[in-house]
N, CA, C and O atoms as a DFTB+ gen file, in Angstrom:
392 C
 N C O
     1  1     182.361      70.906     132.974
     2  2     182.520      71.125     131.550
     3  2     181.307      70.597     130.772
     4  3     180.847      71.372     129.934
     5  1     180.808      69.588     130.892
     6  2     179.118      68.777     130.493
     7  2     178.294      69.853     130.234
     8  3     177.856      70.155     129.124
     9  1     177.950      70.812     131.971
    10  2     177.257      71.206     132.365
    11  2     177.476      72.818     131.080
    12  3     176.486      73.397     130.632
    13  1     178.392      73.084     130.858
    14  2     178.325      74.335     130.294
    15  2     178.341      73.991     128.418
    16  3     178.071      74.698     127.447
    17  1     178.714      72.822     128.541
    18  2     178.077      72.205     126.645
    19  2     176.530      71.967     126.636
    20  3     175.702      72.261     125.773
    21  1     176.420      71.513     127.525
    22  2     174.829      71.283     127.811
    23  2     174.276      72.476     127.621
    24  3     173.486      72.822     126.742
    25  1     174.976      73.403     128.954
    26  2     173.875      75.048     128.551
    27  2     174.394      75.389     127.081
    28  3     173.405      75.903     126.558
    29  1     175.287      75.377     126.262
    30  2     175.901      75.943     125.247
    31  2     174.402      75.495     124.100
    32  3     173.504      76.204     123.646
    33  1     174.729      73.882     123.942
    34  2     173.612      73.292     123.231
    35  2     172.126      73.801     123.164
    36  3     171.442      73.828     122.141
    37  1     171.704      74.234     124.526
    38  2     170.353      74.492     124.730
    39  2     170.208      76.175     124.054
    40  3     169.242      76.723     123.523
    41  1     171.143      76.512     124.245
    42  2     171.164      77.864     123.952
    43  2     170.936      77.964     122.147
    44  3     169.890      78.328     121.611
    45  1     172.012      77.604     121.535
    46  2     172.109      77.290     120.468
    47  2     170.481      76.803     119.534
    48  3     169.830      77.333     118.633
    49  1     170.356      75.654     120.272
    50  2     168.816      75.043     120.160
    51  2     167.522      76.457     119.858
    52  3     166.691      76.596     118.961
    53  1     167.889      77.369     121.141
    54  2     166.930      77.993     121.147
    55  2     167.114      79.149     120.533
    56  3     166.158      79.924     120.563
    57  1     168.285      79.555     119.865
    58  2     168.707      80.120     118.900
    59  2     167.987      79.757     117.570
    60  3     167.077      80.465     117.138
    61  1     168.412      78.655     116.942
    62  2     167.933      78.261     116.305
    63  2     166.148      78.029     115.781
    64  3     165.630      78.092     114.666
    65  1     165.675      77.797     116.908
    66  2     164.093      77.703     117.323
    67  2     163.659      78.819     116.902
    68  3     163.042      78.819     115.837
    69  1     163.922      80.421     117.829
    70  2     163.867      81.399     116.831
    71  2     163.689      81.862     115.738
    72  3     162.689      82.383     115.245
    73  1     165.041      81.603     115.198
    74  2     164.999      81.999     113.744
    75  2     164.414      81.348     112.734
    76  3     164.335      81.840     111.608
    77  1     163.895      80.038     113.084
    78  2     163.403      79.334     112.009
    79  2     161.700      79.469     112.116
    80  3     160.838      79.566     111.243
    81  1     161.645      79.434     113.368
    82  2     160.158      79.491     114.324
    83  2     159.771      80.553     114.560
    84  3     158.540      80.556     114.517
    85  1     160.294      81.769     114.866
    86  2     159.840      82.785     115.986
    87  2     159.516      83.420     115.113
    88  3     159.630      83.173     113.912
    89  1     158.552      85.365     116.218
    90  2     158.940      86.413     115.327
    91  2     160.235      86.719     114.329
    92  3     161.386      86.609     114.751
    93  1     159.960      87.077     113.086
    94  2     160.985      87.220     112.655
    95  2     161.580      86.741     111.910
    96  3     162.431      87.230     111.167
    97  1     161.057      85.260     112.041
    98  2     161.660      83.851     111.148
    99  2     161.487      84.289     109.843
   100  3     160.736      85.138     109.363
   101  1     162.627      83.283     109.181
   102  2     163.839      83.477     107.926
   103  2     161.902      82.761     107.235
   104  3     162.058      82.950     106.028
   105  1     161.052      82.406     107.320
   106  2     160.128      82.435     106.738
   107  2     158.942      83.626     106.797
   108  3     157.960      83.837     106.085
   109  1     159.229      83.982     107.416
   110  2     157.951      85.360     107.359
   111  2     158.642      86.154     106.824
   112  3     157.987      86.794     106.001
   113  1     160.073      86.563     106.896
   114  2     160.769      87.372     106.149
   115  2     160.601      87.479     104.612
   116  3     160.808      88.523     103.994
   117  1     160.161      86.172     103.981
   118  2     160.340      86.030     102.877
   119  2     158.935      86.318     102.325
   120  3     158.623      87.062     101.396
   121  1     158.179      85.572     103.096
   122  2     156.522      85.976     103.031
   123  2     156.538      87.389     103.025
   124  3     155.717      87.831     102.221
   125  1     157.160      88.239     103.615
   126  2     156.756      89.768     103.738
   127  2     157.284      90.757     102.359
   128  3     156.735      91.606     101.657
   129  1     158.336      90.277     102.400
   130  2     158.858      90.379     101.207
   131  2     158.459      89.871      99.926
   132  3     158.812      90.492      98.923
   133  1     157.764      88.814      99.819
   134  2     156.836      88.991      98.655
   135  2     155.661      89.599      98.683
   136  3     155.141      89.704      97.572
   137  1     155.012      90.074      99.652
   138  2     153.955      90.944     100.011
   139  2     154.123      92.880      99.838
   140  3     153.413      93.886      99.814
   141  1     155.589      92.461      99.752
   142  2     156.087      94.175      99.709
   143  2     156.152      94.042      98.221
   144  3     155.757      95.106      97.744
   145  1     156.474      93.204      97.294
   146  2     156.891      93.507      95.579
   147  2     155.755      93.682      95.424
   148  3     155.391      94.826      95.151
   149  1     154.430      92.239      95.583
   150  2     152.780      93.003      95.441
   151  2     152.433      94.442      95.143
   152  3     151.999      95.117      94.209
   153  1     152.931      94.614      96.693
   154  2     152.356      95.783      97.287
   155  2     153.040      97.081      96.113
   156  3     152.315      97.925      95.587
   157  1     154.528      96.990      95.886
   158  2     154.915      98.005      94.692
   159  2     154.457      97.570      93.699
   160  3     154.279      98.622      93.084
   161  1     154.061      96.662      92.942
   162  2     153.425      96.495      91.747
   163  2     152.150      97.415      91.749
   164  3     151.961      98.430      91.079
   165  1     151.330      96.819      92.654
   166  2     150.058      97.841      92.717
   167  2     150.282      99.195      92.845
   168  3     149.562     100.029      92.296
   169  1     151.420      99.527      93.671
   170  2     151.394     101.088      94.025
   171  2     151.796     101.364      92.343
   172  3     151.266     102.214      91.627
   173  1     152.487     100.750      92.086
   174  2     152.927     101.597      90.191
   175  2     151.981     101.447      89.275
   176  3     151.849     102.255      88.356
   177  1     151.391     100.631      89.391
   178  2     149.967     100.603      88.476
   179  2     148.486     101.581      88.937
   180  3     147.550     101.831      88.177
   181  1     148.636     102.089      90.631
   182  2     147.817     103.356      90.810
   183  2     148.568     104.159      90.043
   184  3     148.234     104.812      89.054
   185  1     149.497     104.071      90.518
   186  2     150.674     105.954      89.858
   187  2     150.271     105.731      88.091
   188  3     149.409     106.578      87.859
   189  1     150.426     105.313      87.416
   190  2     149.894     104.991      86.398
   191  2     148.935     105.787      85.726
   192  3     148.886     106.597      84.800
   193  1     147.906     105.032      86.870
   194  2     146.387     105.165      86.645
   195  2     146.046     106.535      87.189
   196  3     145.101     107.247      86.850
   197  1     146.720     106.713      87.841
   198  2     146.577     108.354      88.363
   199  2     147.193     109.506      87.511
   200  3     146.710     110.633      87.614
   201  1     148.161     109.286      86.737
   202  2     148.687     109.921      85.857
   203  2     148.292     110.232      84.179
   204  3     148.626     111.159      83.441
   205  1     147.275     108.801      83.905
   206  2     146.176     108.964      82.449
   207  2     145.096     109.962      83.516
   208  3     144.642     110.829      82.768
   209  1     144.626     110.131      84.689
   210  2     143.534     110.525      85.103
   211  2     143.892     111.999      85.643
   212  3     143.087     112.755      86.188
   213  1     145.104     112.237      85.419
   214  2     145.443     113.338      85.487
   215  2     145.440     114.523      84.467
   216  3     145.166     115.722      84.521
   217  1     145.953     113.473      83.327
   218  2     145.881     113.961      82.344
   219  2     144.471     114.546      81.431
   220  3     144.231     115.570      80.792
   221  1     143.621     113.126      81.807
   222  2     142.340     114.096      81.140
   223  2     142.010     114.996      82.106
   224  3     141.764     116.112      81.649
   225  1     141.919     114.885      83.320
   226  2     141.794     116.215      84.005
   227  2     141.673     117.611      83.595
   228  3     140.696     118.308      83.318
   229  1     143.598     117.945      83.650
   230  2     144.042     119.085      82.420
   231  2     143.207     119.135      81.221
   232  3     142.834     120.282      80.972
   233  1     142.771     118.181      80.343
   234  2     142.508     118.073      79.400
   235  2     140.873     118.879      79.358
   236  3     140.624     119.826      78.612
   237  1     140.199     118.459      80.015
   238  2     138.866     118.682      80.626
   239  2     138.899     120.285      81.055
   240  3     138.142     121.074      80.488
   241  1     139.542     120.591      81.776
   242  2     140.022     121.947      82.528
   243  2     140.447     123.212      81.467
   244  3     140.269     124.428      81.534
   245  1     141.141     122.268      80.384
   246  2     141.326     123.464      79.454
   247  2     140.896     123.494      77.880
   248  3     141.631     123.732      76.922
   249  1     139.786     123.249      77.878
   250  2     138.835     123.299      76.735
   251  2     138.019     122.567      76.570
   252  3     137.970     121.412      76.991
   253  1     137.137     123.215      75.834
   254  2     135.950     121.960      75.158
   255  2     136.379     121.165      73.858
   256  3     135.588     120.462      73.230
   257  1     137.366     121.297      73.604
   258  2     137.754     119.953      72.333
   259  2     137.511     118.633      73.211
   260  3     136.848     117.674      72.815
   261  1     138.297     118.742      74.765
   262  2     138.143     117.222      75.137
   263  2     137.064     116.736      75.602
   264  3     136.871     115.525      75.706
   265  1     136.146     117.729      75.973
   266  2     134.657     117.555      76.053
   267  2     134.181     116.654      74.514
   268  3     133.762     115.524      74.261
   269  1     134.418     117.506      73.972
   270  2     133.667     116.890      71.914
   271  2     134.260     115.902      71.736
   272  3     133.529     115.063      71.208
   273  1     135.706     115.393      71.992
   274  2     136.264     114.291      71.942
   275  2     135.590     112.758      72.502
   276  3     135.302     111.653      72.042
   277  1     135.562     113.402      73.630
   278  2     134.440     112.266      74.888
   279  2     133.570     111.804      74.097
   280  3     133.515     110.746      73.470
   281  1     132.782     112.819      74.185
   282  2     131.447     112.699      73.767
   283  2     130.689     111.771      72.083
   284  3     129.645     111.183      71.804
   285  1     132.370     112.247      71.148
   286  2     132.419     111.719      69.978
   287  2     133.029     110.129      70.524
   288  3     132.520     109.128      70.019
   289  1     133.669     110.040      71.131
   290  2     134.563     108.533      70.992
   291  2     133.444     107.732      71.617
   292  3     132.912     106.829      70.970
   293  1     132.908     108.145      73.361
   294  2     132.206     107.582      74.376
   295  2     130.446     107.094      73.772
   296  3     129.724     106.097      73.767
   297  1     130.410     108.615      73.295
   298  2     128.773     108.551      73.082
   299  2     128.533     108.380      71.714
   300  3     127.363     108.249      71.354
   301  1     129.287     108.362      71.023
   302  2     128.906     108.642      69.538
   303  2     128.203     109.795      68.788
   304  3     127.588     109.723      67.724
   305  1     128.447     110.977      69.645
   306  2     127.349     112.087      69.807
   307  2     128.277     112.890      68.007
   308  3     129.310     112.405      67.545
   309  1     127.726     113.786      67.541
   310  2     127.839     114.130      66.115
   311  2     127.801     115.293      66.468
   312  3     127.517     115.497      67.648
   313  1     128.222     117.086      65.093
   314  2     128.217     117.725      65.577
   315  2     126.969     118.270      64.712
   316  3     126.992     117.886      63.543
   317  1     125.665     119.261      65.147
   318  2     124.960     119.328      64.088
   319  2     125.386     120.080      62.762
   320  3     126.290     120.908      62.646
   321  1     124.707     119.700      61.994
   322  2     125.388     119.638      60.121
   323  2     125.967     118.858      59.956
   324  3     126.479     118.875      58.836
   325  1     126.322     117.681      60.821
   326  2     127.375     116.691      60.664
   327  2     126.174     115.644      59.392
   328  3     125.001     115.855      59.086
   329  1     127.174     114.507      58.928
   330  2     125.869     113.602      58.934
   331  2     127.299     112.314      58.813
   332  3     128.352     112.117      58.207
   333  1     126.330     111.651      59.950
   334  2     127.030     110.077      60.079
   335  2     126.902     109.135      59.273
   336  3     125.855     108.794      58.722
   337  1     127.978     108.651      59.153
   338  2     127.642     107.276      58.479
   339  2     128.819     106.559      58.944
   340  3     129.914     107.009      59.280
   341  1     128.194     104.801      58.882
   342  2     128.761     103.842      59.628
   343  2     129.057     102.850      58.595
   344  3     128.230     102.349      57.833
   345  1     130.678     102.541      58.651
   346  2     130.846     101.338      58.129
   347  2     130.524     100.157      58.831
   348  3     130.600     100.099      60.059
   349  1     130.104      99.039      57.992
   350  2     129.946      97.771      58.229
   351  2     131.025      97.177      57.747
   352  3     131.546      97.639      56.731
   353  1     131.607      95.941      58.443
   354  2     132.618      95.528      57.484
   355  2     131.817      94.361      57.089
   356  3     130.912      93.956      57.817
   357  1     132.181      93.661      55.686
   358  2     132.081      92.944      55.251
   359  2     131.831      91.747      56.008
   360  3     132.657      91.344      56.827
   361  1     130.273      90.892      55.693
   362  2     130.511      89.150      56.965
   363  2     131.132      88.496      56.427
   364  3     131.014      88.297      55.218
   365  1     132.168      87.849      57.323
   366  2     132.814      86.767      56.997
   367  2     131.887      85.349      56.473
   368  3     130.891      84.887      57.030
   369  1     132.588      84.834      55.198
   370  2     132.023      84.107      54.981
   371  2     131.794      82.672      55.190
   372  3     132.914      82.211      55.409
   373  1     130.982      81.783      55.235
   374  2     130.968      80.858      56.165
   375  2     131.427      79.280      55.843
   376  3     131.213      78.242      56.469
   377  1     132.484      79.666      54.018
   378  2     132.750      78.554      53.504
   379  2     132.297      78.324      52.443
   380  3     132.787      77.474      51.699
   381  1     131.174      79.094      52.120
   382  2     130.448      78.534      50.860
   383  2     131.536      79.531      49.641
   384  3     131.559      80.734      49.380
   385  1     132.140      78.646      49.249
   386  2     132.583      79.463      47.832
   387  2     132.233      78.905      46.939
   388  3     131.863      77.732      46.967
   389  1     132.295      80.072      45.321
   390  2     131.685      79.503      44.148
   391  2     132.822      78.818      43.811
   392  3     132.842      78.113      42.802
């Protein structure tokens, strides 16, 4: 009877050893699993990013407004007969009041 608590114990032991220790362990599980939310965070922030880049795509594909758009927001480019002008805003002042 010793002899088979004894094997029972060892068994148990190495049960235990396992799961806490081994492939598999109740710690890599958890490690992996925070490596998988990562991993969907990033994947939804490509999908995202793939979906504004989709969009100008289309945008690009079906006319030159989003061309003139670009070009007006990106480059500051004008159309000719246009004539630019740039606000300044006002400098902040540095304290000196009358």
């Amino acid at each position: 009877m010793k002899m088979l608590l004894a094997v029972l114990i060892l068994i148990l032991f190495g049960l235990q050893y396992k799961l806490w220790f081994g492939d598999g362990s109740l710690s890599e599980v958890v490690q992996l699993s925070r490596e998988l939310e990562s991993q969907k965070q990033r994947l939804r922030e490509l999908e995202e990013r793939n979906k504004i880049l989709e969009a100008q795509v289309l945008d690009l594909q079906n006319g030159l407004d989003a061309f003139e758009e670009k070009a007006r927001n990106d480059l500051g480019m004008i159309k000719q007969g246009e004539t630019f002008i740039q606000l300044i805003p006002p400098a902040a002042d540095s304290g000196n009041e009358r």
